[in-house]
C-alpha positions as CSV (number, residue, x, y, z in Angstrom):
1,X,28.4,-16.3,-33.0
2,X,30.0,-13.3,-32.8
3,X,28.5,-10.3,-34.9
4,X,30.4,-8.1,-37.0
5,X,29.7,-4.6,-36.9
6,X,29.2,-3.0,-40.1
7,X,27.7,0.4,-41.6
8,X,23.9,-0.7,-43.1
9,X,23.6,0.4,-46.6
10,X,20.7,0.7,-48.7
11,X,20.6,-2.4,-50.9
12,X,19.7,-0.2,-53.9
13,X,21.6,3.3,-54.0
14,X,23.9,2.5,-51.1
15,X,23.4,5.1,-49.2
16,X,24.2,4.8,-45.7
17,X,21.2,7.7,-44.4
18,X,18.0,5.6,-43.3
19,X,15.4,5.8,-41.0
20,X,14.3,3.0,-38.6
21,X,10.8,2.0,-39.4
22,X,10.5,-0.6,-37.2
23,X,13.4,-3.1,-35.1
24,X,15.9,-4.1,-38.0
25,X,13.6,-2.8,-40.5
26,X,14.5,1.0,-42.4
27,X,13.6,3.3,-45.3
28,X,16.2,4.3,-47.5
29,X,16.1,8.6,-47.2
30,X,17.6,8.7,-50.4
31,X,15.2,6.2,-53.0
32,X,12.6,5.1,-50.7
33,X,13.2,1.8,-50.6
34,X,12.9,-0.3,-47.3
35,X,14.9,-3.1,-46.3
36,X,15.3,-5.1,-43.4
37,X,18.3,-7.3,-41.9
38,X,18.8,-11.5,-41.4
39,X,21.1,-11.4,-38.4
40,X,21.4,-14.7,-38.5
41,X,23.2,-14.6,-42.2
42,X,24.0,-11.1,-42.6
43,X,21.6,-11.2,-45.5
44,X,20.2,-7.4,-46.2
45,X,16.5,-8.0,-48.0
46,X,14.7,-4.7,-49.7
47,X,11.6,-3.5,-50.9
48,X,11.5,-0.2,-53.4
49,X,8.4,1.4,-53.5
50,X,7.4,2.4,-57.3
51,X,7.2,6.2,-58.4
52,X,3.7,6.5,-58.5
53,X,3.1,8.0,-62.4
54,X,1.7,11.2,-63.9
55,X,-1.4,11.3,-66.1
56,X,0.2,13.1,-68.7
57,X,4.0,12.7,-70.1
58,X,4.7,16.4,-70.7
59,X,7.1,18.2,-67.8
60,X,4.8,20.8,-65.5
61,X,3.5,24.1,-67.1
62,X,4.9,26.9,-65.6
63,X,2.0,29.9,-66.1
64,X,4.5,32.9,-65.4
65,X,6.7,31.9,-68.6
66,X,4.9,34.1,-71.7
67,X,4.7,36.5,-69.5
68,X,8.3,36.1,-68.6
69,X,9.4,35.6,-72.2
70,X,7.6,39.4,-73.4
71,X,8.7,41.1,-70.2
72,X,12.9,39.8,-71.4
73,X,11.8,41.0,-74.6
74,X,11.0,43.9,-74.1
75,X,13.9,44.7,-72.0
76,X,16.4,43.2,-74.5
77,X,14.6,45.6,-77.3
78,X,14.9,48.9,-75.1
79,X,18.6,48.1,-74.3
80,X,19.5,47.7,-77.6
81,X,17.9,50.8,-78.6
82,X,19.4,52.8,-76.2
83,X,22.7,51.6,-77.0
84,X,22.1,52.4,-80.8
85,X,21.0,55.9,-79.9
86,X,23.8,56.5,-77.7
87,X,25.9,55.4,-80.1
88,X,24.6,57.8,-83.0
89,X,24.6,60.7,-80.9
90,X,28.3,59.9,-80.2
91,X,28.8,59.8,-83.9
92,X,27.3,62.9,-84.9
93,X,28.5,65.3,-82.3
94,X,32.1,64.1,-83.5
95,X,30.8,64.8,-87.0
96,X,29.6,68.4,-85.9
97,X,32.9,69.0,-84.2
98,X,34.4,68.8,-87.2
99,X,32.1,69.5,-89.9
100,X,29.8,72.4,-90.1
101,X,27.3,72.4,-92.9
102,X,26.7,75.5,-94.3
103,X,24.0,77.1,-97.3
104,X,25.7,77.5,-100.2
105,X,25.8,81.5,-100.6
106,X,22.6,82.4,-103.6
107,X,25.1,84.5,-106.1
108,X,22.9,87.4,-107.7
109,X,25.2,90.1,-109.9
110,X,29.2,89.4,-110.4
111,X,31.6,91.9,-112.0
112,X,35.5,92.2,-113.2
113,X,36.9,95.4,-113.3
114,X,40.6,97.0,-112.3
115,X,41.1,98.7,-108.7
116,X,42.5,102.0,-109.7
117,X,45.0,102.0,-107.1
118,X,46.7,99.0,-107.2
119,X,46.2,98.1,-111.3
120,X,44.9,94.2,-109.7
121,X,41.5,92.6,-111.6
122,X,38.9,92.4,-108.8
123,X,36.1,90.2,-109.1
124,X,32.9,91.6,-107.8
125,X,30.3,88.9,-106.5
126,X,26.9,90.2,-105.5
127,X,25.2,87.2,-103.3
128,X,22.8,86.5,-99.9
129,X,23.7,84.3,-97.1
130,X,20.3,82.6,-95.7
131,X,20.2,83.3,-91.9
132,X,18.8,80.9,-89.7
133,X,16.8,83.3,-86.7
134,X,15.7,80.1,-84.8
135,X,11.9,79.5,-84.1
136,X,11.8,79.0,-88.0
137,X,12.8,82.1,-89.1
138,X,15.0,83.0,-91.6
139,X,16.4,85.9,-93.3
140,X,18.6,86.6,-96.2
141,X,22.5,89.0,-95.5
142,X,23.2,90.7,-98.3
143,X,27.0,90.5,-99.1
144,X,29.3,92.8,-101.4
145,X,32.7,90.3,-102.2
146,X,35.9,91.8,-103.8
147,X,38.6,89.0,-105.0
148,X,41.5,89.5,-106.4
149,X,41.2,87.1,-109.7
150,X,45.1,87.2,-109.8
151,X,45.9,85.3,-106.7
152,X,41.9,84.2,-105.6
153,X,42.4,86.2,-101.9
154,X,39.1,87.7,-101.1
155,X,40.2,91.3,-100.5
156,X,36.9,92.4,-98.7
157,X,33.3,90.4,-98.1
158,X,30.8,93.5,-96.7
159,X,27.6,92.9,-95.4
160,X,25.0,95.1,-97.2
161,X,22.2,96.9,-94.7
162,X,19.2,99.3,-95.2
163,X,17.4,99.3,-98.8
164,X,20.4,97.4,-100.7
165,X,18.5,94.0,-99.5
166,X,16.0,94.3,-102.6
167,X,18.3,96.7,-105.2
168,X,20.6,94.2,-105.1
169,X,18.9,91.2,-105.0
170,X,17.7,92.5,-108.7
171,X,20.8,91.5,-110.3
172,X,22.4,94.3,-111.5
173,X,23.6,95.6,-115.0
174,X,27.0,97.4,-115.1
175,X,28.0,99.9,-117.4
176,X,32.0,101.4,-117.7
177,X,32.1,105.4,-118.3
178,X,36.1,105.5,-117.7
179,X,38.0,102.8,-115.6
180,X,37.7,105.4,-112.3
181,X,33.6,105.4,-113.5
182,X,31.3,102.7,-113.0
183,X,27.4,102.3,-112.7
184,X,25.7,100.0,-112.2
185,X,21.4,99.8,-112.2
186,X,19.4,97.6,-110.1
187,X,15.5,97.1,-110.4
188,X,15.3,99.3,-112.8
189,X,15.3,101.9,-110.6
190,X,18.2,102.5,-108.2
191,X,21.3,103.5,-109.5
192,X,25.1,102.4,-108.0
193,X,28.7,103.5,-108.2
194,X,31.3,101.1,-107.9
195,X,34.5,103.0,-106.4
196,X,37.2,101.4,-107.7
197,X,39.9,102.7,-105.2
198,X,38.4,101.4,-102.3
199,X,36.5,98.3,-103.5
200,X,33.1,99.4,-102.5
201,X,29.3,99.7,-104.2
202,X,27.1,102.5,-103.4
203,X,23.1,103.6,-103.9
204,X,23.7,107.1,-105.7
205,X,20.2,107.7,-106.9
206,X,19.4,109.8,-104.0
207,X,23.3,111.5,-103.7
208,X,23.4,112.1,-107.5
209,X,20.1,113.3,-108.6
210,X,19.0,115.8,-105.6
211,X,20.5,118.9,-107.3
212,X,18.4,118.4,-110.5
213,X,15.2,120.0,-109.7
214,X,13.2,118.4,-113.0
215,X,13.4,115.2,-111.0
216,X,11.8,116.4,-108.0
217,X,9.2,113.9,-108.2
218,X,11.3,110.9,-108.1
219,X,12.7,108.3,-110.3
220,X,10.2,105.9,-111.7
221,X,13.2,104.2,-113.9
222,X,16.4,104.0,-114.8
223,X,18.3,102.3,-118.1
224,X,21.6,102.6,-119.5
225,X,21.9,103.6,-123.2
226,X,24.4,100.9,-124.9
227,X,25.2,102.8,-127.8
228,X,26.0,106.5,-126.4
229,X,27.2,107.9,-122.8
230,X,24.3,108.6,-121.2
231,X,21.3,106.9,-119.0
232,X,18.0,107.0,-119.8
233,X,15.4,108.6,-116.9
234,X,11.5,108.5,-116.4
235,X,10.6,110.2,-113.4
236,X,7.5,109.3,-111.6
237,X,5.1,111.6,-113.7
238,X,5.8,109.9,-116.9
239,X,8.6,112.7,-118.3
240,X,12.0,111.3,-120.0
241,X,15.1,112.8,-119.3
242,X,18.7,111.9,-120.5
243,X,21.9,112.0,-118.0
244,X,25.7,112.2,-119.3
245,X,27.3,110.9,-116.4
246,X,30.8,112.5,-117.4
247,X,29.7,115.7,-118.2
248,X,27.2,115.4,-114.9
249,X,25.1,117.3,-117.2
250,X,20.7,116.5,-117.8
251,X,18.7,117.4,-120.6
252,X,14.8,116.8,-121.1
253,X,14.9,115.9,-125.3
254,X,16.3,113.1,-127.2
255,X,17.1,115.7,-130.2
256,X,18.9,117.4,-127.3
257,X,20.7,114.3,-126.5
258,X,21.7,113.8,-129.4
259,X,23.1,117.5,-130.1
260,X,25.0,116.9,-127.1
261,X,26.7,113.7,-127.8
262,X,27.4,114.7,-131.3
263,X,29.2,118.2,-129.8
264,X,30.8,116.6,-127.0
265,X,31.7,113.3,-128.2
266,X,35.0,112.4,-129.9
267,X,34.2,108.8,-130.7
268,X,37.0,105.2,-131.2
269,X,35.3,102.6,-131.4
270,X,35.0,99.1,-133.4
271,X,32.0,96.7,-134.5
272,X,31.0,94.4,-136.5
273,X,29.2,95.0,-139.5
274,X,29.0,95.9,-143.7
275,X,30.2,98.8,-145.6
276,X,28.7,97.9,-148.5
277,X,25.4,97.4,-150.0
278,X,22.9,95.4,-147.4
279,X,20.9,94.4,-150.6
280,X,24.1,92.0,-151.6
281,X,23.7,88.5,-151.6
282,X,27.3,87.4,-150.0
283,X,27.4,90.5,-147.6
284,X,29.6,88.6,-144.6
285,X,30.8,90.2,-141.3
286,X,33.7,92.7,-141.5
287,X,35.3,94.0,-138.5
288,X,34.7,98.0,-138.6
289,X,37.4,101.0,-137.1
290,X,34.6,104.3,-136.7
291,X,36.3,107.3,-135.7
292,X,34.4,110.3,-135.3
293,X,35.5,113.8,-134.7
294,X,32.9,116.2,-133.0
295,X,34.6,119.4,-133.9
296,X,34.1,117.9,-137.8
297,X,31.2,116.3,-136.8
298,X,32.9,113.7,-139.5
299,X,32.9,109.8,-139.2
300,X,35.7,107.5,-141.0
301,X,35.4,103.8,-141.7
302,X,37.3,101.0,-142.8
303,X,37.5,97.8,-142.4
304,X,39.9,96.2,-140.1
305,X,40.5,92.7,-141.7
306,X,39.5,92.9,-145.2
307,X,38.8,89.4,-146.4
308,X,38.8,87.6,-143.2
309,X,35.7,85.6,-142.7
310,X,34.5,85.1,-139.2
311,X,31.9,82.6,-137.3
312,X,29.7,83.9,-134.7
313,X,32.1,87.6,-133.6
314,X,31.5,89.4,-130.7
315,X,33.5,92.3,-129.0
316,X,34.0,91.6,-125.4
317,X,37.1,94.2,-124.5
318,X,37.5,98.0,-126.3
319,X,39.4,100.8,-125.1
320,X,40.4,102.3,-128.6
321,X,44.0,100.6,-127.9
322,X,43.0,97.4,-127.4
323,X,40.9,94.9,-128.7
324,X,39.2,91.3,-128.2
325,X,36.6,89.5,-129.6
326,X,34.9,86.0,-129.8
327,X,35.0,83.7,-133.0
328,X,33.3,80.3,-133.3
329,X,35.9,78.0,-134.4
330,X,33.4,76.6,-137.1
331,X,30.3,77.9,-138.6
332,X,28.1,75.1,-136.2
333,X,26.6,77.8,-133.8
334,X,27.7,75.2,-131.2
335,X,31.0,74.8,-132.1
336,X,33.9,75.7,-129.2
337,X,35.1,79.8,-129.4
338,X,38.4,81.1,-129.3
339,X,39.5,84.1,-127.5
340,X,41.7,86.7,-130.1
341,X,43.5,90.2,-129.2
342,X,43.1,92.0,-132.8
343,X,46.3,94.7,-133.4
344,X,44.1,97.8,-133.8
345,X,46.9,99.0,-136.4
346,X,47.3,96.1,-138.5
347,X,44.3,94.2,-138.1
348,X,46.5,90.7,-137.4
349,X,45.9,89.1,-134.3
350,X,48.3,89.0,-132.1
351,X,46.9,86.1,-130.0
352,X,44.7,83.3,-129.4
353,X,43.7,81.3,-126.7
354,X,42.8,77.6,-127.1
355,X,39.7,76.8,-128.4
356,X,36.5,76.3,-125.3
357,X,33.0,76.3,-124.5
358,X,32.1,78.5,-122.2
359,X,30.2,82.2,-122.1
360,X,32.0,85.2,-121.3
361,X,30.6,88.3,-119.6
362,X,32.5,91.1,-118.0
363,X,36.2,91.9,-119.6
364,X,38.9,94.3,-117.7
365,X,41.8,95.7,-118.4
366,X,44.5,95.0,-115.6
367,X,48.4,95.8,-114.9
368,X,48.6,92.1,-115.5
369,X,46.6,92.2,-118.6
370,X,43.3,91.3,-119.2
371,X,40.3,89.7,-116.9
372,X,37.3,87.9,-118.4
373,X,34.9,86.7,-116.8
374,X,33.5,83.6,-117.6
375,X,31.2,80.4,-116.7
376,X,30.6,76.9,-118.4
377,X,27.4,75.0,-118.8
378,X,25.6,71.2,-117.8
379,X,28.8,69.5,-119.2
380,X,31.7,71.4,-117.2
381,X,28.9,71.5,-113.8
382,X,28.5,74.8,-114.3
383,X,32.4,75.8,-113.5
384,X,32.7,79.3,-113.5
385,X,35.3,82.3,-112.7
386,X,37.6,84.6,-114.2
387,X,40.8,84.1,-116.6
388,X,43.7,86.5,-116.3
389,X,45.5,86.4,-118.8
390,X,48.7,89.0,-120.0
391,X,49.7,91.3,-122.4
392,X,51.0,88.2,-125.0
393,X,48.4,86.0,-124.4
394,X,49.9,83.6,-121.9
395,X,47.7,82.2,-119.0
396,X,48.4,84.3,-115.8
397,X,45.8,82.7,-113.5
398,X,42.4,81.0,-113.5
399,X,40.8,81.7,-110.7
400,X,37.8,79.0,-111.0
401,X,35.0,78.5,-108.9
402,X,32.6,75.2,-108.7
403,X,28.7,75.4,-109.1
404,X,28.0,75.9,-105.2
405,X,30.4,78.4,-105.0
């Protein structure tokens, strides 16, 4: 009988790779199993050996993993940080390219008053700029700003050296002899002149007092007097001494002082007050004209607005031409105030600005008109600055500053 020749597979997985255990007999390479061949009828017989089975039904334990696991952990956590820090320092050296933070100047002393060359309201601002020196330390610049409250252009920003550091840094109180003559006292004991031609602020005490031998000892404290031209000395042995700043003249006496401003002294000026009897029971406020002639050595009154009653009045601007004062709009001492120029003629106003809350310090006189100085309270954020307003009464300019600046 002839014999066909054919490929032997396994019986099983048919796979044709085997290996010959014995004649016709083989093992399957790829399950195992053996089989064996009928020549005779072509018949192909196989055994399969059983997988022999585990004692337990869970998959191997690899030993390595949790120590595998922490170590990819770990790495994953570091990557991630890294990439976040990158990422922020990215951010914020954009930021500082663009954006530099600096300390908002510390404002100590501020002051309108009218440059006597050009007629234009300068605002005075008297402040310290907090210096980083590295190594934590720090130091404070003294700075002298001029701005001109018509237009807000900073005319001049000086940096102050020497012993102006802690005069300064006193606050100062400023006092107005003639618009070309204006001191100013810090600490109590140095003494300033603001030139108004040239927008600067100077220490004078030395300067000024060097050629008055009764001082000799040195200055111990200075104050201005409100009522008369003059300045009040102590020098450092406990003796009093009075200085009129336009006659440059110093005497050692108050009844001397007082001979002198009653001889010198030809005096305009306005207050409020009463001419009558301070024993009445409706005495009210009346606005008072004094003028007082020292070759008479006699003083006129009268009062400006007979009849008109007023609510909290104050004088912020005289000049014996010109005046303006403060009224509260109601008798509440809380109530808004009002701004009025008073005709020193007639007595009628001749304007007002709208009703406000807000306190006023330094007033000028200006080519443009008048500069006040004011600044607002907890419900404006502490705005503050200087009107300008003209002649009539109309808003020129407000130059307004936030509470940081």
């Amino acid at each position: 009988m002839a014999i066909d020749i054919k490929a032997i597979k396994c019986p099983h997985c048919g796979s044709v790779q085997k290996t010959e255990v014995k004649q016709d007999f083989y093992r399957c390479d790829s399950c195992a199993t053996e089989y064996f061949l009928d020549r005779d009828d072509v018949h192909v017989y196989h055994h399969q050996e059983p997988v022999a089975i585990r004692s337990s039904s869970y998959p191997p334990v690899n030993t390595n993993l949790p120590i595998l696991i922490l170590i990819g952990a770990v790495a994953f956590i570091a990557v991630a940080y890294l990439v976040v820090t990158i990422f922020q320092l990215k951010r914020q050296a954009s930021y500082s390219a663009n954006v530099t933070y600096k300390t908002p100047r510390m404002q100590y002393s501020s002051f309108v008053f009218q440059n006597t060359t050009t007629g234009d309201p300068l605002y005075l601002r008297i402040g310290a700029d907090h210096i980083d020196k590295g190594n934590g330390k720090s130091e404070l610049e003294m700075h002298t700003q001029f701005v001109n409250a018509a237009n807000g252009k900073i005319i001049e920003d000086r940096v102050m050296e020497g012993d102006y550091r802690t005069s300064l840094r006193c606050g100062l109180t400023f006092k107005t002899y003639r618009p070309d003559m204006i001191y100013a006292i810090g600490c109590n004991t140095s003494l300033f002149e603001l030139d108004t031609r040239n927008n600067k602020i100077q220490n004078i005490t030395q300067s000024l007092f060097k050629d008055y031998p009764q001082l000799s000892s040195g200055i111990a404290r200075i104050e201005f007097d409100y009522d008369k031209e003059l300045i009040n000395i102590m020098d450092n042995e406990g003796n009093s001494y009075y200085y009129f700043p336009t006659l440059k003249f110093l005497v050692s006496s108050a009844p001397e002082a007082e001979k002198v401003w009653k001889t010198k002294f030809n005096q305009h000026f306005f207050e409020f007050g009463y001419l009558g009897d301070w024993t009445d029971e409706h005495k009210y406020n009346q606005l008072i004209e004094n003028r007082y002639l020292s070759s008479t050595g006699k003083l006129t009154q009268r009062e400006l607005t007979p009849g008109r009653k007023y609510f909290g009045p104050k004088i912020i601007y005289q000049d014996g031409e010109n005046l303006l004062i403060t009224v509260n709009t109601t008798a509440s001492a809380s109530s808004p105030i009002t701004i009025q120029k008073i005709n020193v003629s007639t007595g009628k106003i001749d304007w007002t600005l709208p009703p406000d809350i807000y306190y006023l310090y330094s007033t000028s006189r200006c080519q443009q008109g008048f500069a006040i100085e004011y600044r607002k309270g907890e419900e404006a954020d502490y705005m503050h600055g200087v009107l300008v307003v003209s002649n009539t009464g109309k808003m020129i300019h407000n130059y307004q500053l936030s509470r940081a600046e």
